[in-house]
C-alpha positions as semicolon CSV with decimal commas, in nm:
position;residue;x (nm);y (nm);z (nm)
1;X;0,000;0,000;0,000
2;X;0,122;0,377;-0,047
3;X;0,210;0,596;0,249
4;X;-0,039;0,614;0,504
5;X;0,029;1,059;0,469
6;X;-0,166;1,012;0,072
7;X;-0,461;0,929;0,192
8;X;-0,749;1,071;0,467
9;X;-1,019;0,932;0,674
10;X;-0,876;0,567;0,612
11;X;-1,114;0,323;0,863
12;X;-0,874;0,206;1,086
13;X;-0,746;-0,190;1,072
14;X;-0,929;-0,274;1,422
15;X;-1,248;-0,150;1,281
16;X;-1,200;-0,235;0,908
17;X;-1,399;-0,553;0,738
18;X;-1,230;-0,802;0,592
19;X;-1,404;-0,840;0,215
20;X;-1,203;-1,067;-0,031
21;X;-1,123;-0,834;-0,385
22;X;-1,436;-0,923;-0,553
23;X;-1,581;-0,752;-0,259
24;X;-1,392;-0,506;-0,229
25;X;-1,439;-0,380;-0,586
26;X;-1,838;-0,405;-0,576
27;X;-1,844;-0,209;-0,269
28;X;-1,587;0,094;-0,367
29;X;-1,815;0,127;-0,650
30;X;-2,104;0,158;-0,435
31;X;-1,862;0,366;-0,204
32;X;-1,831;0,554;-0,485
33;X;-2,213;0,655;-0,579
34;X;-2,164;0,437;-0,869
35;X;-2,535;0,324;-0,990
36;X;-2,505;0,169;-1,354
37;X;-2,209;-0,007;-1,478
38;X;-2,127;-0,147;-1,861
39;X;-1,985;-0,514;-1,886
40;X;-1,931;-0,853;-2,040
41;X;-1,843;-1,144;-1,799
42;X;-1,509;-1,369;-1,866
43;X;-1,306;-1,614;-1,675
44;X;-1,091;-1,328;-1,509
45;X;-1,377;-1,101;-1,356
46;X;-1,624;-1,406;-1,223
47;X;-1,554;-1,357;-0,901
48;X;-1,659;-0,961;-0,943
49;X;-1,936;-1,080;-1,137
50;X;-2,071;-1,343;-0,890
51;X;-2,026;-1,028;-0,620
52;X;-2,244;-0,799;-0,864
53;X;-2,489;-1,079;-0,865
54;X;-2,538;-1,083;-0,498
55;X;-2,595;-0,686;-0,458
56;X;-2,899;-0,478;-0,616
57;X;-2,781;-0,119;-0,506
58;X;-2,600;-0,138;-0,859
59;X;-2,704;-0,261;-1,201
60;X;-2,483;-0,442;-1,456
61;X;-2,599;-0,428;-1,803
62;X;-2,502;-0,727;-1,998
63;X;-2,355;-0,575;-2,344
64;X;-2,302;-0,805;-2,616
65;X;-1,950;-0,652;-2,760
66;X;-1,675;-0,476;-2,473
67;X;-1,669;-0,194;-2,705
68;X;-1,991;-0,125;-2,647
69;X;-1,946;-0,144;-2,293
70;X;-1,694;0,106;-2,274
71;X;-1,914;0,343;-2,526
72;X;-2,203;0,317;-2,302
73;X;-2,048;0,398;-1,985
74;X;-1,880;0,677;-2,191
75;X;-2,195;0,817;-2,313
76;X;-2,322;0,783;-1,946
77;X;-2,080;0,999;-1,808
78;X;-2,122;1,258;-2,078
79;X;-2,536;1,275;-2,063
80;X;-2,473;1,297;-1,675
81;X;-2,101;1,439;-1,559
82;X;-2,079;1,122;-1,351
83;X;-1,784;0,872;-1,385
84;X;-1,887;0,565;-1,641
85;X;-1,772;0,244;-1,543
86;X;-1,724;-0,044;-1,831
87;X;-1,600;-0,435;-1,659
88;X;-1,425;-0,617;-1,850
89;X;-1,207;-0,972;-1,914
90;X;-0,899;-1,023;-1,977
91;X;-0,732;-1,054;-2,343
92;X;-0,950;-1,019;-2,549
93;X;-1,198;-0,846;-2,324
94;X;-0,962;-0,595;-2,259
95;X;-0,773;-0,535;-2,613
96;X;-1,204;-0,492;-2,765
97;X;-1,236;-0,237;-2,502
98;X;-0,947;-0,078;-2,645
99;X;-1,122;0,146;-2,887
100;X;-1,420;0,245;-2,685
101;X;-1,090;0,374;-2,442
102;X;-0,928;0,566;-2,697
103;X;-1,252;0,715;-2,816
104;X;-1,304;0,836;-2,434
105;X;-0,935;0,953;-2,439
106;X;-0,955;1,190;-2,737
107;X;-1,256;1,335;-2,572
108;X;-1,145;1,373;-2,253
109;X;-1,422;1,131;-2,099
110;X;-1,370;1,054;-1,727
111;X;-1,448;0,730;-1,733
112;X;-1,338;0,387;-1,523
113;X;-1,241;0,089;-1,689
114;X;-1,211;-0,244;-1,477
115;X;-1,046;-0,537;-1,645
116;X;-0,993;-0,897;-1,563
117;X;-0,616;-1,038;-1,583
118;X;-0,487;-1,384;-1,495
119;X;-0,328;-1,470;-1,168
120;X;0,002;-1,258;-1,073
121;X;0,211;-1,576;-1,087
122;X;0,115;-1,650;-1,464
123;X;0,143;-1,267;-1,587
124;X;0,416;-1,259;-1,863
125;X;0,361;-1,634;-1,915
126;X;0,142;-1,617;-2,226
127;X;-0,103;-1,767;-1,987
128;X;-0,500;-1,834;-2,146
129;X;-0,644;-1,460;-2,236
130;X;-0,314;-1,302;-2,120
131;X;-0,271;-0,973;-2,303
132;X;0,059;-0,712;-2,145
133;X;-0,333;-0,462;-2,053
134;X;-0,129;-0,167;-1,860
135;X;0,114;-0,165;-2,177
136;X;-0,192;-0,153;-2,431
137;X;-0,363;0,110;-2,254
138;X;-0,103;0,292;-2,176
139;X;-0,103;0,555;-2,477
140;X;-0,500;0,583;-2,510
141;X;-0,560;0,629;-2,080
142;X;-0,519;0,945;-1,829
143;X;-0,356;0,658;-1,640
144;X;-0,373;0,273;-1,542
145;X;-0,300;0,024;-1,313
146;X;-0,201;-0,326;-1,279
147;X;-0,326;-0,416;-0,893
148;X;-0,093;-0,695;-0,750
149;X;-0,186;-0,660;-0,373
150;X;-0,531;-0,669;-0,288
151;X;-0,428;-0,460;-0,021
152;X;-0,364;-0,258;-0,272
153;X;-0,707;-0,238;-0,457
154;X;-0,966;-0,035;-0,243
155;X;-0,719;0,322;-0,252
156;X;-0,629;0,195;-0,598
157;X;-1,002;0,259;-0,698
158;X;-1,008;0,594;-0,492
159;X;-0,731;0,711;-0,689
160;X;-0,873;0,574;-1,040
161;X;-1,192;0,806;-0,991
162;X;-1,029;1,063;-0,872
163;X;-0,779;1,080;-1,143
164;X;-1,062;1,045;-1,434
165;X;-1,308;1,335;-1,292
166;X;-1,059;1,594;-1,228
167;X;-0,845;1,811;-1,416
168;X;-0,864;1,738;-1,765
169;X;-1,087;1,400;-1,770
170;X;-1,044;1,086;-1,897
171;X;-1,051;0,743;-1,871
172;X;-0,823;0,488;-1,620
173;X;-0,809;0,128;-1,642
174;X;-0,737;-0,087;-1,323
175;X;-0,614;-0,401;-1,439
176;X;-0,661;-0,652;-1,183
177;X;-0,519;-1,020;-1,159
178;X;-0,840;-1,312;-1,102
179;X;-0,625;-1,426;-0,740
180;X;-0,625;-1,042;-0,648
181;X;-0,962;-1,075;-0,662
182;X;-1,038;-1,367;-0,468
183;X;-0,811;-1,279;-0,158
184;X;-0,885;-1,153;0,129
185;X;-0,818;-0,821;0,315
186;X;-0,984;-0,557;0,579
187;X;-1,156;-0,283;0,367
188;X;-1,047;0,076;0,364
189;X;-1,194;0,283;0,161
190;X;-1,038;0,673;0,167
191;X;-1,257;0,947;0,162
192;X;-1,015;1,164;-0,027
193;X;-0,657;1,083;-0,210
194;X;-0,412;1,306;-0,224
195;X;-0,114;1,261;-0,511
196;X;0,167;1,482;-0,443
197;X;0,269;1,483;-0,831
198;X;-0,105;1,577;-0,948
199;X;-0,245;1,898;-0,869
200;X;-0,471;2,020;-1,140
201;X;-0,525;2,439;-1,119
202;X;-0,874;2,548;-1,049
203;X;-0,866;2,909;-1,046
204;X;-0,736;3,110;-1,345
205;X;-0,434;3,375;-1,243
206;X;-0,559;3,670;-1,169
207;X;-0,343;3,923;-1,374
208;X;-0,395;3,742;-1,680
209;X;-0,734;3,719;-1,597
210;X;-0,737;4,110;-1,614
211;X;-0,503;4,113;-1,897
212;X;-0,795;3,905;-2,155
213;X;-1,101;4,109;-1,985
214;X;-0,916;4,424;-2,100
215;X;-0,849;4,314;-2,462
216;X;-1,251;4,175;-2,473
217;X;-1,298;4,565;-2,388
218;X;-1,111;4,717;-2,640
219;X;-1,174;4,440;-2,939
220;X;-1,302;4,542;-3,236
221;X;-1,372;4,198;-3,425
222;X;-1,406;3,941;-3,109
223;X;-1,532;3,633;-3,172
224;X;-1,543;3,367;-2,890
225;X;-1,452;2,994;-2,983
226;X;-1,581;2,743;-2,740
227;X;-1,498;2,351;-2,732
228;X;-1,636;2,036;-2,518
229;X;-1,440;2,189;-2,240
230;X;-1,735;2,400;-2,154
231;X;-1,972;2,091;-2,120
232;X;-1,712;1,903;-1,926
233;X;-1,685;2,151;-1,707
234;X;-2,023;2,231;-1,675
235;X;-1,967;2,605;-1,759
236;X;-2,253;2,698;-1,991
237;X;-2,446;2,917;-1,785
238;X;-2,163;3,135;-1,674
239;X;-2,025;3,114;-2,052
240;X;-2,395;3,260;-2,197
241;X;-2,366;3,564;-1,950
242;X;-2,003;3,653;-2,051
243;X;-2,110;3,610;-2,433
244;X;-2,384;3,806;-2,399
245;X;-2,197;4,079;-2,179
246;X;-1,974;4,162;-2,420
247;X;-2,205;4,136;-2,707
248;X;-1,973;3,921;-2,936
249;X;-2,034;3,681;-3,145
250;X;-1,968;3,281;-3,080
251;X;-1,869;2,993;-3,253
252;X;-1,815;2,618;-3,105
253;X;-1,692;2,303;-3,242
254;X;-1,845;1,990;-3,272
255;X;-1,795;1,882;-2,908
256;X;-1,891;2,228;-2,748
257;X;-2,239;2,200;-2,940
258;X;-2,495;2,283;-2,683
259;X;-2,235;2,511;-2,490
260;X;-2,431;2,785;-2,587
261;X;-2,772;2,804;-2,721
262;X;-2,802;2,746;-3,113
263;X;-3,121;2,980;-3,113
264;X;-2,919;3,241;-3,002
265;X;-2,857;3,515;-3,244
266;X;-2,495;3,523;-3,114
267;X;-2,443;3,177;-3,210
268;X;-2,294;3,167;-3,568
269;X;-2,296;2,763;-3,593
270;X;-2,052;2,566;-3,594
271;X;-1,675;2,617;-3,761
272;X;-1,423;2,444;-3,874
273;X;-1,429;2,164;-4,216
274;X;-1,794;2,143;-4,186
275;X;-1,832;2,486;-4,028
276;X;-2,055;2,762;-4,156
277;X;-1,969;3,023;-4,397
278;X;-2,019;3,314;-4,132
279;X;-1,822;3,116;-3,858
280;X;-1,538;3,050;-4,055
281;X;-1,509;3,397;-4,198
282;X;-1,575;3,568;-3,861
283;X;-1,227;3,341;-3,748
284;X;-1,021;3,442;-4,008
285;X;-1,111;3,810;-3,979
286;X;-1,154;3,889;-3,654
287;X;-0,930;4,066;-3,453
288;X;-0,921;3,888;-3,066
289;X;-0,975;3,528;-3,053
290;X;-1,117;3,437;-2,714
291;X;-1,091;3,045;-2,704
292;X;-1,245;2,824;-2,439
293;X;-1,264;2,459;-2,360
294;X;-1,097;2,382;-2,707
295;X;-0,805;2,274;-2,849
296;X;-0,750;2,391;-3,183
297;X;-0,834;2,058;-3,310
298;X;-0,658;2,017;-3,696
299;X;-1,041;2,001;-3,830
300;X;-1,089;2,294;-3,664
301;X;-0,826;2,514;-3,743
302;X;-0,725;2,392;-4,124
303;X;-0,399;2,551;-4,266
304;X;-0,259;2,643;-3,926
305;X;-0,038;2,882;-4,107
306;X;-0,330;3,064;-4,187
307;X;-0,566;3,046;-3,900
308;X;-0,705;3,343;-3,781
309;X;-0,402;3,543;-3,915
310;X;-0,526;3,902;-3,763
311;X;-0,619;3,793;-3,443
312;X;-0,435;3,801;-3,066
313;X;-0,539;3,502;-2,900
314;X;-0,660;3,409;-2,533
315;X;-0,667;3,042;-2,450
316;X;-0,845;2,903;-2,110
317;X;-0,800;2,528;-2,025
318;X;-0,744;2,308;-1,725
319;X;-0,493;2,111;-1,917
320;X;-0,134;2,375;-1,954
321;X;-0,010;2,073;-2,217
322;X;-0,267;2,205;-2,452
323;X;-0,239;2,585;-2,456
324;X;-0,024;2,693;-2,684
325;X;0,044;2,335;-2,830
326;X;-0,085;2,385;-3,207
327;X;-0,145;2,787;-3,160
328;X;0,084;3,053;-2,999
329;X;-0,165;3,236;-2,755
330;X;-0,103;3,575;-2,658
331;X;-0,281;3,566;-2,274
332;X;-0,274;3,173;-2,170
333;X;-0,524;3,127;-1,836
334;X;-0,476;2,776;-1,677
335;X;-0,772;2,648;-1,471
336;X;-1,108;2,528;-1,477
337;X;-1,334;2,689;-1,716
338;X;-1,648;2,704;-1,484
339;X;-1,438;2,903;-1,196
340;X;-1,219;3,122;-1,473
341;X;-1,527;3,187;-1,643
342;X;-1,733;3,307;-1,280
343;X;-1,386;3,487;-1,160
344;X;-1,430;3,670;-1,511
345;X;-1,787;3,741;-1,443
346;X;-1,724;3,871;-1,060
347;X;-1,431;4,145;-1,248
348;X;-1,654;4,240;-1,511
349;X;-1,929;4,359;-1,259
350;X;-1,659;4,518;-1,065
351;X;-1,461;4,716;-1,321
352;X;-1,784;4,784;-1,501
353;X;-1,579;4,608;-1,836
354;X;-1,842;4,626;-2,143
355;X;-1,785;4,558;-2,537
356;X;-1,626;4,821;-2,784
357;X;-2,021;4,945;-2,900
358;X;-1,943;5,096;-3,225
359;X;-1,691;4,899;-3,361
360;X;-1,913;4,570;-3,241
361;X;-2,155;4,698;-3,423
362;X;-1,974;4,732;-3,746
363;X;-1,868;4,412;-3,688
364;X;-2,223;4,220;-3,663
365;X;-2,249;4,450;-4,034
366;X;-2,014;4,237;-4,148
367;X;-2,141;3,886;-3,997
368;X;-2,477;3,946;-4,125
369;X;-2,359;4,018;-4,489
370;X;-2,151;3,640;-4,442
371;X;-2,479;3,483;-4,299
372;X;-2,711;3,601;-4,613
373;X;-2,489;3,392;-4,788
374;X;-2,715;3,109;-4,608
375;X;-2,435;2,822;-4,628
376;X;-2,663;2,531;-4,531
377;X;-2,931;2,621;-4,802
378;X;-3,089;2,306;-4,987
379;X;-3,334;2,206;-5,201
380;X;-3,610;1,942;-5,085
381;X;-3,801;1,803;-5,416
382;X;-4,086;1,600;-5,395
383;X;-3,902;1,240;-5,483
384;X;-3,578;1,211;-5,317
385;X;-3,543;1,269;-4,959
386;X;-3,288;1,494;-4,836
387;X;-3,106;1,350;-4,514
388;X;-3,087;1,730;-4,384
389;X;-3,464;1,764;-4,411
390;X;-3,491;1,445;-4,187
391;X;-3,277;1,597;-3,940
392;X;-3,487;1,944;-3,959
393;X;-3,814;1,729;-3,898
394;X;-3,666;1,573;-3,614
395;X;-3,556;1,880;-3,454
396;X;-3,944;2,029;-3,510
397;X;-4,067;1,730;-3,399
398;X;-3,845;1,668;-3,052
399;X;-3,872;2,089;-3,007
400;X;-3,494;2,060;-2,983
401;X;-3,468;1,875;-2,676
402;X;-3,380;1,546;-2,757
403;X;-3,083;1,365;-2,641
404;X;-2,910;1,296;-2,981
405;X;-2,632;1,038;-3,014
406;X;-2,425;0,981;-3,352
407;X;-2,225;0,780;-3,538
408;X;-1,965;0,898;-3,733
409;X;-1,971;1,041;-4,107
410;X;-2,200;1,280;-4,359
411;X;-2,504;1,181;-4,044
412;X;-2,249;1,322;-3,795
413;X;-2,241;1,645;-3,978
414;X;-2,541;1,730;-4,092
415;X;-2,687;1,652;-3,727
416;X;-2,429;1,893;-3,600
417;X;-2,528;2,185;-3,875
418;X;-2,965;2,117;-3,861
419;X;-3,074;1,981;-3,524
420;X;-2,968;2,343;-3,321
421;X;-2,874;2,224;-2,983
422;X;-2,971;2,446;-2,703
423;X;-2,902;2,270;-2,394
424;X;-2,587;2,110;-2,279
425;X;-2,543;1,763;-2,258
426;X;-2,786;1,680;-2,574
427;X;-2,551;1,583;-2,814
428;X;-2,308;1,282;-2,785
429;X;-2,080;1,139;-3,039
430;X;-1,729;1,087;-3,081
431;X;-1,554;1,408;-3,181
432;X;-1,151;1,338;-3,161
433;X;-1,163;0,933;-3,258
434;X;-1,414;0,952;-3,508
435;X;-1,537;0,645;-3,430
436;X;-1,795;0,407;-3,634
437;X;-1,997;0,191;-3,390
438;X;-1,994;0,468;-3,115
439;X;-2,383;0,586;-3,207
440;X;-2,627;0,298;-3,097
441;X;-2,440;0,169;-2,750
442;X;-2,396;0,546;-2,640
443;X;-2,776;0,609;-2,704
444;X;-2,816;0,304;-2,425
445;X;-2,572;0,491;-2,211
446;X;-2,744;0,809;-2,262
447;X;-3,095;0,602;-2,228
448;X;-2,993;0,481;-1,879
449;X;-2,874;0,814;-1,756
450;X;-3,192;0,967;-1,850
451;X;-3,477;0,685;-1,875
452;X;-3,747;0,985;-1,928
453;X;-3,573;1,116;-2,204
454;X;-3,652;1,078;-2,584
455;X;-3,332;0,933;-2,721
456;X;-3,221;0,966;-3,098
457;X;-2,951;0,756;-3,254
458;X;-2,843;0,922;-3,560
459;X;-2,657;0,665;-3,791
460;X;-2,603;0,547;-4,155
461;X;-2,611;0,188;-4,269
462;X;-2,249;0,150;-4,267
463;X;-2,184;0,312;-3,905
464;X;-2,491;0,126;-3,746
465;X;-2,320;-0,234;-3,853
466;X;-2,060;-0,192;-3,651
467;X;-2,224;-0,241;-3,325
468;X;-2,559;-0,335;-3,446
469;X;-2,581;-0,656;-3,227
470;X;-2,637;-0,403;-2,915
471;X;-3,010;-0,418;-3,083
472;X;-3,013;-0,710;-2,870
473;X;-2,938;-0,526;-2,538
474;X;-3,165;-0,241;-2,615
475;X;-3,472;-0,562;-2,594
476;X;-3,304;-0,737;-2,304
477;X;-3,334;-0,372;-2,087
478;X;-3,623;-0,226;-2,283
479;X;-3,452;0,096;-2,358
480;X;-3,700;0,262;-2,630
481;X;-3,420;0,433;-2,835
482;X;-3,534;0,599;-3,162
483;X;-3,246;0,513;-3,456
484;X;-3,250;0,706;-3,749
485;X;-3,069;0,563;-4,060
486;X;-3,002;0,756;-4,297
487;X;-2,937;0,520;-4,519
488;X;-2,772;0,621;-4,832
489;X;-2,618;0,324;-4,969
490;X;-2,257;0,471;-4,933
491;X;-1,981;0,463;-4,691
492;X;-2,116;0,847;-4,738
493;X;-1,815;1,047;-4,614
494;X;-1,574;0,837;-4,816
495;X;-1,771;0,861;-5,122
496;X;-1,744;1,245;-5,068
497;X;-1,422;1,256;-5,079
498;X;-1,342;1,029;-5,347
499;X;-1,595;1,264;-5,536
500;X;-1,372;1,579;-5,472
501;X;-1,033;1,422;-5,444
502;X;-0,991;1,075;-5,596
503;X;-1,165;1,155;-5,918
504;X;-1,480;0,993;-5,847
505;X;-1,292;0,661;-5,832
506;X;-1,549;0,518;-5,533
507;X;-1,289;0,201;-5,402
508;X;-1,535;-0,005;-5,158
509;X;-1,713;0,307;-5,016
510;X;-2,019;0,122;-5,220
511;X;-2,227;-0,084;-4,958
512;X;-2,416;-0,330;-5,222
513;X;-2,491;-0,594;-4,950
514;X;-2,732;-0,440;-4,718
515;X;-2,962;-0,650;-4,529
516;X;-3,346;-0,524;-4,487
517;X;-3,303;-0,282;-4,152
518;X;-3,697;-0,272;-4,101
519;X;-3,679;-0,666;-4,068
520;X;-3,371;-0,709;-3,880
521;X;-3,537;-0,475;-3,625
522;X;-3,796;-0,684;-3,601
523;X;-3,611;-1,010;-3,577
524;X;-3,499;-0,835;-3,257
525;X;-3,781;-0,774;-3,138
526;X;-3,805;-0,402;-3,210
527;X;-4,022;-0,169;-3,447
528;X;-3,898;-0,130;-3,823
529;X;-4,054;0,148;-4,032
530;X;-3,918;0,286;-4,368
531;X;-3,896;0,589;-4,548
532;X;-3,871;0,601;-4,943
533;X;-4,008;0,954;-5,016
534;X;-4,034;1,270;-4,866
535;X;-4,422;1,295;-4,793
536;X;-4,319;0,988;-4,575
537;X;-4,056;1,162;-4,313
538;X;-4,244;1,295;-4,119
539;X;-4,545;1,029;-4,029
540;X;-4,233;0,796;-3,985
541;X;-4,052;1,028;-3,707
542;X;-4,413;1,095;-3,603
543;X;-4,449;0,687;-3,513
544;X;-4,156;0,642;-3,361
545;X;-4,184;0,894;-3,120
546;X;-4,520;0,819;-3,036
547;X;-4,415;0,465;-2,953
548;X;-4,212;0,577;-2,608
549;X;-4,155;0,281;-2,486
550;X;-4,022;0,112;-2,754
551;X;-3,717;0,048;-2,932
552;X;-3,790;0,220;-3,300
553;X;-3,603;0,197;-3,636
554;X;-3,640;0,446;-3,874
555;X;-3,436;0,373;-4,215
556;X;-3,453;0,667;-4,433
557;X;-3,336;0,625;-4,797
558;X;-3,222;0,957;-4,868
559;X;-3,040;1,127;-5,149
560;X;-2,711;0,876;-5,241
561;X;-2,514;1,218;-5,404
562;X;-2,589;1,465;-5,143
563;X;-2,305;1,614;-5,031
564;X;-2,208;1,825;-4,680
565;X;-2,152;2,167;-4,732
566;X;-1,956;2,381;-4,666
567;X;-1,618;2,227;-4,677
568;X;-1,246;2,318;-4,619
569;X;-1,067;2,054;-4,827
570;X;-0,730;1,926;-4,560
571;X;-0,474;2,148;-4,610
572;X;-0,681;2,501;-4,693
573;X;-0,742;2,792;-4,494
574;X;-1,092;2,815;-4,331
575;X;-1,189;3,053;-4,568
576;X;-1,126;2,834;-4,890
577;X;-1,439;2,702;-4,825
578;X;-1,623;2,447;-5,083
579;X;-1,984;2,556;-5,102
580;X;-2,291;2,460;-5,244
């Protein structure tokens, strides 16, 4: 065990319960407010499992792939701020939880991963389901451990939440050995960890605090640019009143959506590849760049050596490793966004700090004359559905307040750019990974967080294969998820880009196997419906959201050529911008 000086209000020995680790584990995660966790059962982890089995203050929900375990319990923590937990096996438990870790990792998920391993005495024996877990994980966790003592495990566990929740999240794995988890030891659980090495800052310094208040007074051309730091950090309400002070327009990426309210006429959408015309312009010509809770992501940014070329730049993030890592920044602030962004609010109202009026003014001039340029414009005929009109209905339909999930591809954008999130916490996908698969287990993650909620899987027919077995799941718990297919016959994405960049030479981005969606739904035991044309949108959406409490399949077959617009080919400046 560490030093007895890390930890605080350890029960002492005399008074302490002797639990073997099976127990052990089950109760720190009770310990630990834990009330849903993600798993698939193995050799390795029995003796957890047969401890789960014997409890009810915490439910297990029996995935049928460990990736979707780990995307579940990923999507839980994002739809709630809470720490997911995923259990799995060892070997090949542990190396399919692999990308559901990395997809976590990119976003900065906090998120707990338990996995099996075999006894201490056969590790590095190429023992049955042996795989080296801690050296896997290594470059895709916050951090991990390989448990050895059971005396070891309860402030090992302490730690491993701690670590994920603060600072900059993300997910730790605790790799534990099956004898570790059968021995016996007294439990002592810490209330609080200290790690002498690990001291995240919370409060942003106060002189350059001052120093990027007084250039948001005297801008001419701000614009602020706000990332999934701002939902992590649970910072939107303090972020809307310092928007909204100053007057200035906002922009987010794809993981800050819902940051700030989309109906806001502040809000210019979204920037970046897929960004709007009036975002993307407003970066490259504005004059301060206030960025938040981002990390000037390469699909953000495009040709970094042209990227916002006029601007002086403020960057404020928990995380020091990220300011200034792909952007100088002129004022860095390290500390969390939610107290920076209230410390900021407090000195406003004391220094009586307001926008620049008439240049802000001139400014908006300028926006406006980008936004008539109405980027997003389409055309819906009467024969071929549009996928952006689906996602339009839906949004009318849901009055914005779904929780949305997505997959990953031409769906993923165009649910960004129509559905207009206004709340926080209402859109989940995987942002930094780009991962396929992610869409239908995080909807059950998302479903369990919030079982009132109406819950929208936005997929295509190539993404929703990847993990489309978790169909089976959603019938085992009842979880009425909505999935919307919008079904297109391509690998759409792909075929884009072998449209603008391969010469139309489409190399397997052609799916010419698909099976019937409407009756694999129902061989599941779920609700198929089908759109061919666009009078039938929106009496299909209609259906499935009248059905609440079941599982619903929508498969929309939408235009096969339509493209997502705008777009900054890889390698332009934002404001090279493809359009319609």
């Amino acid at each position: 065990m560490n030093a007895p000086h890390q930890n605080e209000g350890v029960i002492p020995d005399a008074l302490a319960t002797e639990l073997t680790g099976a127990e052990i584990v089950v109760r720190a995660l009770r310990d630990e407010g834990v009330e849903v966790i993600f798993g698939y059962p193995g050799g390795a982890v029995l003796y957890i499992y047969d401890e789960l089995d014997k409890q009810d203050a915490i439910q297990h929900i029996l995935v049928r792939h460990e990736q979707a375990a780990v995307h579940a319990a990923d999507a839980y923590a994002r739809a709630t701020g809470k720490v997911g937990v995923a259990l799995v096996t060892s070997g090949p438990g542990a190396t399919n939880a692999v990308t559901g870790i990395a997809t976590a990792y990119m976003d900065s998920i906090p998120l707990v991963v338990i996995s099996g391993q075999v006894p201490v005495a056969l590790i590095g024996n190429d023992a049955f389901q042996e795989v080296d877990t801690v050296g896997i994980t290594r470059p895709c966790t916050k951090h991990n451990f390989l448990v050895r003592d059971v005396r070891e495990l309860a402030q090992t566990i302490k730690k491993a939440f701690y670590l994920a929740a603060s600072g900059r999240p993300g997910p730790v794995l605790i790799d534990i050995p099956k004898d570790v988890t059968a021995k016996r030891c007294p439990y002592e659980y810490p209330e609080k960890v200290l790690l002498r090495s690990y001291k995240p800052t919370i409060r942003g310094h106060s002189g350059q605090l001052r120093k990027a208040l007084g250039l948001m007074a005297e801008a001419e051309r701000p614009l602020f640019y706000t990332g999934g730091g701002v939902i992590l950090a649970n910072a939107s309400v303090p972020l809307t009143r310092l928007v909204r002070h100053f007057g200035a327009p906002i922009t987010q990426t794809l993981m800050g959506l819902g940051g700030y309210p989309a109906n806001d006429p502040q809000f210019l959408g979204m920037l970046g590849m897929h960004g709007t015309f009036e975002a993307n312009m407003a970066v490259q010509h504005c004059d301060l760049l206030i960025a938040l809770g981002a990390r000037f992501d390469d699909r953000v940014t495009g040709n970094l050596a042209h990227f916002a070329p006029h601007a002086k730049i403020i960057h404020v993030d928990v995380d020091p490793a990220s300011i200034s890592k792909n952007v100088k920044v002129d004022v860095p602030v390290v500390g969390d966004l939610g107290s920076v962004l209230e410390e900021m609010l407090d000195w406003v109202q004391e220094s009586g700090l307001h926008g620049n009026g008439p240049a802000l003014e001139r400014w908006w001039q300028q926006i406006e004359e980008w936004r008539s340029r109405d980027c997003l414009h389409y055309e819906q005929g009467e024969s071929i559905i549009k996928p952006q009109y689906v996602i339009q209905k839906l949004h009318e339909l849901t009055g914005g307040d779904a929780i949305v999930t997505s997959d990953v591809g031409q769906h993923q954008m165009w649910a960004a750019q129509f559905y207009g999130f206004a709340k926080p916490r209402r859109w989940i996908n995987s942002g930094g990974l780009g991962t396929m698969g992610f869409g239908l287990p995080a909807a059950m993650g998302a479903q369990l967080a919030e079982p009132s909620a109406t819950v929208v899987c936005i997929t295509g027919e190539g993404s929703i294969q990847m993990n489309i077995q978790e169909l089976s799941t959603c019938q085992q718990y009842k979880l009425p998820i909505k999935v919307l297919c919008l079904n297109n016959g391509y690998l759409g994405m792909v075929r884009q880009w072998q449209e603008f960049f391969y010469e139309e030479r489409y190399a397997s981005s052609y799916m010419d196997a698909l099976p019937d969606f409407v009756k694999l739904a129902e061989a599941y035991g779920h609700v198929g419906l089908r759109a061919e044309k666009p009078s039938e949108v929106e009496p299909v959406l209609k259906e499935a959201l009248r059905l609440k409490d079941r599982l619903v399949f929508m498969d929309f077959l939408v235009d096969r050529t339509e493209n997502v617009y705008p777009m900054v080919p890889a390698g332009a400046a934002l404001s090279d911008m493809i359009l319609v």
